[in-house]
N, C-alpha and C positions, 0 to 999 in steps of 0.2 A: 543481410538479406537484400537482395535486390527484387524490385516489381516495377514491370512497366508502369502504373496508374503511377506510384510514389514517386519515384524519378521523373516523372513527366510535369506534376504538381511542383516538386523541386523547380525544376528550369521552369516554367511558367511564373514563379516567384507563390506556389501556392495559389493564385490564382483570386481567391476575396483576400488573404493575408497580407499582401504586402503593404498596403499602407490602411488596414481597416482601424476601426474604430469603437473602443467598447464605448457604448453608452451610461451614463447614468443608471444607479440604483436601481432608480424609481421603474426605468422600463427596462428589464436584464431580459427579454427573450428576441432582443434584436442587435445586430453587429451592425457597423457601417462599411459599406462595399469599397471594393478599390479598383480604379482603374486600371483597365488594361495596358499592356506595352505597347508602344507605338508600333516595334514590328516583329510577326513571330516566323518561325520556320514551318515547314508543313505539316513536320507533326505535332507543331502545336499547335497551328489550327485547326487542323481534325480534332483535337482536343476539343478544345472553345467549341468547334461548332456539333461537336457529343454535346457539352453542356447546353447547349442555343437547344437541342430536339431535347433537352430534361423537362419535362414538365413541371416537376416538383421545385428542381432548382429553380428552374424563371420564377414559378410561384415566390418560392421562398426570399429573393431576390428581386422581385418585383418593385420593390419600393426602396427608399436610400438604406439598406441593409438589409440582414439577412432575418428571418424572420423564424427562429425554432420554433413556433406552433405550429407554422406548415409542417415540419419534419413529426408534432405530435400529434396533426390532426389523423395523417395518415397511419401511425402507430396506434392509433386508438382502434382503428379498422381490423379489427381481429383478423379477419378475415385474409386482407390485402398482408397485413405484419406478418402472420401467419406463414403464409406463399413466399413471402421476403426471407424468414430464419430460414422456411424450409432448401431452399436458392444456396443462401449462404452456407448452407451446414455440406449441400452437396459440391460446396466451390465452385460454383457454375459463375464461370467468366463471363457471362454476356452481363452480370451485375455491375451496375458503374453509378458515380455520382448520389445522388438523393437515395439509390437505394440502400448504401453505406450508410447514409445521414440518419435515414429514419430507422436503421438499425439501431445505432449509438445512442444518438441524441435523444429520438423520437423515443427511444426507451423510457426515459424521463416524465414522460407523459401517463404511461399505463400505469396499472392501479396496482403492478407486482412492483413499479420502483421502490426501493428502500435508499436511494442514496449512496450505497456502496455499504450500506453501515451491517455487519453481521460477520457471522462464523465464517472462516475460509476452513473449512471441514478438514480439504482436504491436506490441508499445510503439515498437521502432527503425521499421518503417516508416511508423506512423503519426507518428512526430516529424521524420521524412525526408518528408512528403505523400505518401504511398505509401497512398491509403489504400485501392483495392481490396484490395490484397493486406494489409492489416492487415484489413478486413473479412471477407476469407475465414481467415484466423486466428485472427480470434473468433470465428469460427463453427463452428471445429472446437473451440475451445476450452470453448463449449458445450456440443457433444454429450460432452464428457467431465464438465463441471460446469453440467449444465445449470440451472442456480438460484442462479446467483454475483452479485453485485450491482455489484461494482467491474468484473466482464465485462462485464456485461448494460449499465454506464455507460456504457463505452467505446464498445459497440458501436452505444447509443443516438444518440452523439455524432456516429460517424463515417456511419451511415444517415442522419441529418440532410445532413453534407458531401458527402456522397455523391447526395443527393437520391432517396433509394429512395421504393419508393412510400407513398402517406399508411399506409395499410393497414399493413403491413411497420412503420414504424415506431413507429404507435400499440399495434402487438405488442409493442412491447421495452417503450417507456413505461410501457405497463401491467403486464409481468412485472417491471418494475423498481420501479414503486410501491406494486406489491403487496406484493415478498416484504421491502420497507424498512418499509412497516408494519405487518408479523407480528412483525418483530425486535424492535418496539416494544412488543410483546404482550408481552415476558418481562423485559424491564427498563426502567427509566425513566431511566437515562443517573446515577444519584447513585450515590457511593460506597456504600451499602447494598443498590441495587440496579441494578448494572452489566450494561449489556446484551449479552448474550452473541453472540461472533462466532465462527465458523471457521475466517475467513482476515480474520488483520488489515489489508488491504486496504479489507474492505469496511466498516473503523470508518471512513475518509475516504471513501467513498461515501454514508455514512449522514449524515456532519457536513456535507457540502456539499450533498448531492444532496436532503435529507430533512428537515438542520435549519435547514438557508438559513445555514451557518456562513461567513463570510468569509475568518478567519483561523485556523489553528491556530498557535499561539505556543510552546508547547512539548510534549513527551509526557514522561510517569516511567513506568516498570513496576514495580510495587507490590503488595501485596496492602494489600487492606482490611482491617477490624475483623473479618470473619467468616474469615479466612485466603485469601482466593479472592486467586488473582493476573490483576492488569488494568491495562490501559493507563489514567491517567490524562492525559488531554488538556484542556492548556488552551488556549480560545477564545476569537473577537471574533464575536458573533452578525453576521450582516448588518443593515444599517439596513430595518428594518419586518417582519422574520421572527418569527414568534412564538416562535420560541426565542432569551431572554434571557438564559441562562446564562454562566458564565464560563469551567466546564469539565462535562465531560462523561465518565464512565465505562466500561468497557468491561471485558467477562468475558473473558483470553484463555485459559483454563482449558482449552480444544478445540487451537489451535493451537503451546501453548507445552507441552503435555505430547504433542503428538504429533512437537514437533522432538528431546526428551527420549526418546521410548521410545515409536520406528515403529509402526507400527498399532496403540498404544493399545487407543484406543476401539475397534478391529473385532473385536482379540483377545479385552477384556474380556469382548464382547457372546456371539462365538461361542463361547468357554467357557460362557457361563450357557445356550447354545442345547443344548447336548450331554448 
């Protein structure tokens, strides 16, 4: 899949990833920012200066890294998240930057996150050929996580087998290649700067669907040099994908302290709201 936001993030070097910085343990809802390139072409600066008018980003970014409670205060906003799924769900391109963020991330924050941890319903009858009814099961699956990316695959897959119509399916495509390179916005896949996931699901949506990954060979759950604990995956790129790597990183800082201690992240936030 190609999208202009993803490729643009790519040549930008991901844009906070290239030389960010996971913090310490002790404070996991802030990244360290990274320097700009000394010099960019024009549509990268139209880029940079999209992100300079984000509100949310400067917020977020205000200070020496990135700060995901910004991304949860606004997901808390029923309201504003609300307007946001409904945006996304219609593929409405004018979406860019933070409003991805507090899709994904900001998710983590609401009082429906579970971590990723439960039934994928619709897996038995789509490996039965069942695939209406695995279709309507991702679709309710959405309206609960409307910005999942290992959903938004599946469903991609089975709208194809299904033969839905072009429209209909160039929907999911794009809400799927969109919200895979935002994720690339915050880390660049190395142990220094491990890209932050949700639901560990959707690191194998990002490694097949995103880096043209063939094989996965093995996983460890680790922490890194900075204390953050992440899945280490190693990989076989596909032959001709521009990701050459051998393994790849992942922040599961979100999903592994929310199977430790239920609503985490929502308690955290709505303490600081009070």
């Amino acid at each position: 899949m190609k999208f202009q936001a993803c490729c643009m993030l790519f040549m930008l070097g991901c844009c906070v990833s290239a030389t960010a910085q996971q913090p310490a343990e002790t404070d996991p809802d802030t990244i360290q920012s990274a320097t700009r390139p000394d010099s960019l072409s024009s549509g990268e600066q139209q880029f940079i200066d999209l992100l300079d008018r984000d509100k949310i980003w400067q917020e977020a970014t205000a200070k020496d890294g990135f700060d995901f409670r910004v991304l949860g205060r606004y997901a808390r906003d029923n309201e504003y998240y609300n307007n946001l799924a409904e945006r996304f769900e219609q593929a409405d391109t004018t979406l860019f930057g933070s409003d991805f963020l507090v899709l994904y991330y900001g998710y983590a924050y609401r009082d429906e996150y579970r971590g990723g941890y439960g039934g994928q319903l619709w897996k038995t009858p789509m490996q039965e050929g069942k695939f209406e009814e695995a279709y309507k099961l991702l679709g309710a699956a959405l309206k609960n996580a409307p910005a999942t990316p290992h959903i938004l695959a599946d469903a991609f897959r089975i709208a194809l087998e299904l033969e839905r119509p072009a429209e209909e399916i160039g929907n999911l495509q794009w809400r799927l290649g969109a919200l895979l390179g935002w994720m690339q916005a915050l880390g660049d896949g190395s142990s220094e700067a491990p890209i932050p996931v949700v639901n560990v699901s959707d690191e194998y949506t990002f490694m097949y669907d995103f880096l043209g990954v063939a094989q996965v060979k093995g996983q460890s759950l680790l922490k890194n040099d900075k204390g953050v604990i992440c899945d280490r995956m190693e990989v076989v790129p596909r032959e001709g994908s521009y990701f050459t790597g051998s393994e790849i990183w992942f922040d599961v800082s979100f999903p592994i302290t929310m199977l430790e201690s239920p609503r985490h992240w929502a308690k955290k936030l709505a303490k600081k709201e009070k």
